[in-house]
C-alpha positions in Angstrom: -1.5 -21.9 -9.6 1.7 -20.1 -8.3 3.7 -17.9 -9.8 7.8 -17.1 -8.3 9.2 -13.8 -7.4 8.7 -11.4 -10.8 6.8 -13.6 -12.9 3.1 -12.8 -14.4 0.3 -15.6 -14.5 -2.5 -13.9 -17.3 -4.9 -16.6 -16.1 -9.1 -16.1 -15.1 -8.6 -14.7 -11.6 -10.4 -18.1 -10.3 -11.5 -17.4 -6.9 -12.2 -13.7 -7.1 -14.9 -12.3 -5.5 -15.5 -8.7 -6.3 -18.1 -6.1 -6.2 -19.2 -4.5 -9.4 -16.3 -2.6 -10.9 -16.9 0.4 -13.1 -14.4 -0.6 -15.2 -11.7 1.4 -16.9 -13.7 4.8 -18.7 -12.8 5.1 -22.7 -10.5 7.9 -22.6 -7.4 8.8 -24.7 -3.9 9.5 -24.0 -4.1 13.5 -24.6 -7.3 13.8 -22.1 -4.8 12.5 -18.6 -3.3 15.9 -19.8 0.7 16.1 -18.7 1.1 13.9 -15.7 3.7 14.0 -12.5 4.9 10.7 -11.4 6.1 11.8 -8.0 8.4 9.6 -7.0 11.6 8.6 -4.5 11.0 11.4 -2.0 12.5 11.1 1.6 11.5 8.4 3.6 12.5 5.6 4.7 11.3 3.7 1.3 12.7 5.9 -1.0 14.7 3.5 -3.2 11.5 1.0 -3.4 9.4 4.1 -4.4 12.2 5.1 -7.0 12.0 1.3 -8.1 8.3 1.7 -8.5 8.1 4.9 -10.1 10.1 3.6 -12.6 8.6 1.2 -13.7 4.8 3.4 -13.4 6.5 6.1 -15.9 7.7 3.3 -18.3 4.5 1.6 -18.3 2.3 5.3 -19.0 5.0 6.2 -21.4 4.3 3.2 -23.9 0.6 4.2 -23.5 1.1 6.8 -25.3 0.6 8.8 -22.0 2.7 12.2 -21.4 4.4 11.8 -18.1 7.1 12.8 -16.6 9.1 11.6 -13.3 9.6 14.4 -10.5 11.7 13.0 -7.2 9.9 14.2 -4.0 7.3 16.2 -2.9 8.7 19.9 -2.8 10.0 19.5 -6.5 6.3 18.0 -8.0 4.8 21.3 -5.6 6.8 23.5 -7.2 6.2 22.1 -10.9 2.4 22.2 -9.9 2.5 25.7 -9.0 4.2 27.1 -12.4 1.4 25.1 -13.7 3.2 22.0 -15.6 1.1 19.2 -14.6 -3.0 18.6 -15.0 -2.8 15.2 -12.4 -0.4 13.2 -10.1 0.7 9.8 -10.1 1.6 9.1 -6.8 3.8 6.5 -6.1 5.8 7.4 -3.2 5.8 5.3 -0.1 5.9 6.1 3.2 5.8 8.8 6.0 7.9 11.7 6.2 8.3 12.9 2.7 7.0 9.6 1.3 3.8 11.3 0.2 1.4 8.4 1.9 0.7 9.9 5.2 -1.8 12.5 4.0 0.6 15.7 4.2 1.4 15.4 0.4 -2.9 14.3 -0.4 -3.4 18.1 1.6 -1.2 19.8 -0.4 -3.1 18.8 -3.9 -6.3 19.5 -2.4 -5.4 22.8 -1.4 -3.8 23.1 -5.3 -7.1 21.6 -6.7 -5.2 19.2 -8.4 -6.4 15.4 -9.0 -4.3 12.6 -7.9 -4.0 8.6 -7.8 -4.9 7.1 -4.1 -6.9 7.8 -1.1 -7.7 11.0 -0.2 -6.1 13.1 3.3 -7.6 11.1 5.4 -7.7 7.7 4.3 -3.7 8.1 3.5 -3.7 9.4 7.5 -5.4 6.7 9.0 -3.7 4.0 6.9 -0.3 5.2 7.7 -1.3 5.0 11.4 -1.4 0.9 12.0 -2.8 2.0 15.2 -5.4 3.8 14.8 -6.8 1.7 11.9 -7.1 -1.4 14.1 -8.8 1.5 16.3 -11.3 1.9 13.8 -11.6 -1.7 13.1 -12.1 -2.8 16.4 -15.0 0.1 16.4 -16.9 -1.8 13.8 -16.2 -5.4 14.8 -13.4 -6.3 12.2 -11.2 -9.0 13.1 -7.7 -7.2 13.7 -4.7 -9.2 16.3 -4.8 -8.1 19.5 -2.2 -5.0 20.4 -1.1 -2.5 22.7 0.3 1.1 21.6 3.6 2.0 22.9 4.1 5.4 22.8 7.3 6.5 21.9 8.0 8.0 25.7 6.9 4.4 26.6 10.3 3.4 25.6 13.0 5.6 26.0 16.5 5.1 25.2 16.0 1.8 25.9 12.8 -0.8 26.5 11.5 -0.6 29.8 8.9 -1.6 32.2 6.3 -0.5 30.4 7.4 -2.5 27.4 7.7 -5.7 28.8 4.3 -5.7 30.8 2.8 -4.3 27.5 4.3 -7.8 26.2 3.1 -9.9 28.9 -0.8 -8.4 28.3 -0.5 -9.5 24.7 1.1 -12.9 25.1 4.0 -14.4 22.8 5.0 -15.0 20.2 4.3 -11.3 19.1 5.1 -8.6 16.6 7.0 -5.2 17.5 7.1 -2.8 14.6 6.9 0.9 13.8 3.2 2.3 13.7 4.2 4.1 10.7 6.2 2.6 8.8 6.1 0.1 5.5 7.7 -2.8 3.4 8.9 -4.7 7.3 10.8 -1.6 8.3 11.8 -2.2 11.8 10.0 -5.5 11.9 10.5 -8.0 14.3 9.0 -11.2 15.1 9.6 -11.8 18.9 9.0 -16.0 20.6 10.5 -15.0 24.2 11.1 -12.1 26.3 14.9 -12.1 26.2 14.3 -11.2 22.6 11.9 -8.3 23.2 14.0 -5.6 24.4 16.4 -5.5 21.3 13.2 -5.6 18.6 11.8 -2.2 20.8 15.1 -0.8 20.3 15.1 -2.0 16.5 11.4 -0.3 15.7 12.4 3.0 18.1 14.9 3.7 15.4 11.8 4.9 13.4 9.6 8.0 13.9 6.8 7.9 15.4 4.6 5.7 18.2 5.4 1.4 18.5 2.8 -1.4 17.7 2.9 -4.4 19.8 0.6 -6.7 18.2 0.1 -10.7 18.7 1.9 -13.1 16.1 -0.8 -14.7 14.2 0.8 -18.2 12.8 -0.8 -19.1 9.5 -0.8 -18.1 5.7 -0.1 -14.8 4.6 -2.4 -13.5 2.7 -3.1 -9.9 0.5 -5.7 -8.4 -1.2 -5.5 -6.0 -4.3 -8.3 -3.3 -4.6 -8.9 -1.3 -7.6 -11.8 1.3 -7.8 -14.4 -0.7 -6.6 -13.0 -3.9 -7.8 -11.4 -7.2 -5.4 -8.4 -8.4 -7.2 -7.4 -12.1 -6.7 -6.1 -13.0 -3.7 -2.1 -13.6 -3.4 -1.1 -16.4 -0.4 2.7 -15.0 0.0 4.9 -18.1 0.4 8.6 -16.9 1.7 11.4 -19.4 2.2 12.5 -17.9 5.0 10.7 -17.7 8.1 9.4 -14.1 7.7 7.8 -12.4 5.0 10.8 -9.2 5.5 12.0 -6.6 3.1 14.5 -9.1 1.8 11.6 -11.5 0.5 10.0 -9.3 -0.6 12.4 -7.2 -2.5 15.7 -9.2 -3.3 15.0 -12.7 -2.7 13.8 -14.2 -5.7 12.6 -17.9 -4.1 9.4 -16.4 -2.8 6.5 -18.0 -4.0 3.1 -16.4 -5.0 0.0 -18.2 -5.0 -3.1 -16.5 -6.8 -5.5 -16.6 -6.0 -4.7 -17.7 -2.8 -8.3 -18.6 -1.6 -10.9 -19.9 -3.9 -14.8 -20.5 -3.6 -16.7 -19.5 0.0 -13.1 -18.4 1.8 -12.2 -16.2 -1.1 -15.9 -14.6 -1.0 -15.7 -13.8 2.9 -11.8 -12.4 2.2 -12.7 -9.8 -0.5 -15.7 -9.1 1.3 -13.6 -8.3 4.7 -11.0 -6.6 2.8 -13.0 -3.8 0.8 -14.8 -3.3 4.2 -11.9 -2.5 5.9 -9.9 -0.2 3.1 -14.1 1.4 3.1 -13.6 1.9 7.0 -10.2 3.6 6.5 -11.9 6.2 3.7 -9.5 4.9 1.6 -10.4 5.2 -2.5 -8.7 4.8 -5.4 -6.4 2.0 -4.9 -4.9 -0.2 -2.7 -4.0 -3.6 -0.8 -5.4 -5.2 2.0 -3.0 -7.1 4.4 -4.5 -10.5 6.0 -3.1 -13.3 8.2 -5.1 -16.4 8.3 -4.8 -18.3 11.3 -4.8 -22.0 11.1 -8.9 -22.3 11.6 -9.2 -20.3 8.4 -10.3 -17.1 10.8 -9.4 -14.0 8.7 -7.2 -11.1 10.7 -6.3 -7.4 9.7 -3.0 -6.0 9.4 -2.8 -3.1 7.7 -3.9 -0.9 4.1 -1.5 0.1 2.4 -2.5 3.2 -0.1 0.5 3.5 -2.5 1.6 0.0 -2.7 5.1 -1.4 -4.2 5.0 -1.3 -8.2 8.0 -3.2 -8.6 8.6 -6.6 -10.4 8.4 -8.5 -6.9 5.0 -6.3 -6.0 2.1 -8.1 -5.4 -0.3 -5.4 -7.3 0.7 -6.2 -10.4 0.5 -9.9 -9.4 -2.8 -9.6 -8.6 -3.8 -7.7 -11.3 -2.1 -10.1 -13.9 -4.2 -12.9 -12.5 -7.5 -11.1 -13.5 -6.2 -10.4 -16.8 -4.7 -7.2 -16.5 -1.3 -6.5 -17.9 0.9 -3.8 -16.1 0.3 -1.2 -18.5 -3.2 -1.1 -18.3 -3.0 -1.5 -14.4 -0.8 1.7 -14.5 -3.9 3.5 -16.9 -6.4 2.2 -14.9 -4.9 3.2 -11.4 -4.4 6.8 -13.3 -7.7 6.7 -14.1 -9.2 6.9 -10.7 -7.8 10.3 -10.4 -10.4 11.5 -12.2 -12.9 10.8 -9.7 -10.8 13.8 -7.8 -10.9 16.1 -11.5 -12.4 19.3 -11.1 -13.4 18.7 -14.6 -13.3 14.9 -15.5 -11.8 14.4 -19.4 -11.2 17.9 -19.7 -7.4 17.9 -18.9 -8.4 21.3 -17.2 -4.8 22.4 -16.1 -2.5 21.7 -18.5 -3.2 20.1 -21.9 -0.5 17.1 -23.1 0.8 19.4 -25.6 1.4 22.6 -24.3 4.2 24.0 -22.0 7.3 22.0 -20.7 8.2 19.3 -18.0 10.6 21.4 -16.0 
């Protein structure tokens, strides 16, 4: 089946092959307590996290759930030390102030507070796309080959260093930000006269450069939640390159899903939940794939507070295995529990006492 830009298919989830999921617990509104839906914050995916978090507070709202939106990271700490919130939603994106590179994941630890996603360290490694192809190459997971380019590697402008970097990994290839989401920086390069205006591009960016080979095939990405393998989603853009127009503002991407079925889906939800496991991410998340045209399966990145807006691919997912957005949002909020000093108890801050500041 495929589904355009925004819509919603509420069909079996044919072709998905997942472990045993826990499934959602039995709870009730009042025991999330009052909840933070951090949001917006200051990177360079602020208006896609506001987007998101939108959307997350609407959906927790009709639950019946009381929570409240806080922009950024110092506001939600300074809320969670005057004692306003019992959990987190996270939903910001990014480095920086985005609240996905482990600083923000710290800072709740340190508060004993429980929160939605991976913990410090998976939200580390998964910020750093090279590192985690570090660790995947470690355990013999398929990830395209790549060379690290420091950010003195570069300069003000690309240099030696660059272009012999380029010549070890062949073209076409990919230059992009290590640290970065949602295509920032991203550029697909065919010939070397291209290559020194896409280092330029990604150097704009904090942060170390990824230099990775182009892998021409289907786009593919894989949804994880708790323990569960959402459908797979083959992304279909009508432009060349799957970039942060198509996947924000265009609206003539198409979405299959599940975009593998039988044996191929099997082996891509198997390879997917071992790599977000090989990150130490939890929680929630999505897998990034590239099939090449022999069907061989490649690693690009995890992303551990994905895009919860009505182009996401999350909610896709989760829509083809039956799961409204609502009860995605309650579910993903559930896995904060597994962080809860005292799961069901709503130990901080009950949902009807004090006030949202």
């Amino acid at each position: 089946m495929a589904m355009q830009s925004g819509g919603r298919d509420r069909g079996t989830g044919t072709g998905r092959a997942a472990p045993a999921s826990t499934g959602p617990r039995s709870l009730v509104p009042a025991q999330f307590g009052r909840v933070a839906v951090v949001m917006g914050g200051s990177s360079a995916e602020r208006e896609v996290s506001l987007d998101s978090g939108r959307n997350v507070l609407a959906a927790l709202l009709a639950r019946g759930i009381d929570a409240h939106a806080i922009d950024g990271i110092p506001a939600l700490l300074d809320a969670l030390r005057a004692g306003h919130f019992a959990r987190v939603f996270n939903i910001l994106h990014g480095q920086h102030g985005g609240g996905e590179d482990g600083v923000l994941q710290g800072a709740l630890e340190s508060l004993n507070v429980p929160y939605t996603g991976s913990g410090v360290l998976g939200s580390a490694l998964s910020m750093d796309k090279i590192r985690s192809k570090r660790v995947w190459q470690s355990l013999g997971l398929p990830t395209p080959k790549f060379v690290a380019l420091p950010r003195g590697a570069t300069g003000s402008a690309p240099g030696q260093a660059v272009h012999a970097a380029a010549r070890q990994v062949g073209f076409p290839l990919i230059v992009k930000p290590a640290s970065e989401g949602s295509s920032v920086g991203v550029t697909r390069v065919f010939a070397e006269r291209d290559l020194d205006a896409a280092v330029t591009l990604a150097a704009k960016y904090p942060g170390d450069l990824l230099m990775e080979t182009l892998i021409e095939g289907d786009e593919l990405t894989v949804a994880i939640l708790g323990r569960e393998v959402l459908p797979s989603i083959h992304i279909v853009p009508q432009a060349a390159f799957y970039d942060y127009n198509a996947k924000y503002v265009a609206e003539d991407t198409q979405y299959i899903c599940p975009g593998l079925q039988g044996a191929a889906a099997d082996d891509l939800a198997r390879l997917s939940l071992a790599a977000f496991d090989a990150l130490g991410c939890t929680g929630w998340g999505r897998v990034d794939v590239m099939r090449d045209q022999a069907g061989r399966n490649w690693l690009l990145e995890v992303n551990t507070a994905p895009g919860m807006t009505s182009h996401s691919l999350v909610p896709k997912a989760a829509a083809a295995a039956g799961i409204d957005y609502p009860e995605l949002c309650w579910r993903i909020l559930e896995t904060s529990f597994d962080r809860d000093p005292g799961p069901g108890t709503g130990d901080r801050q009950s949902s009807s006492g004090g006030g949202a500041p």
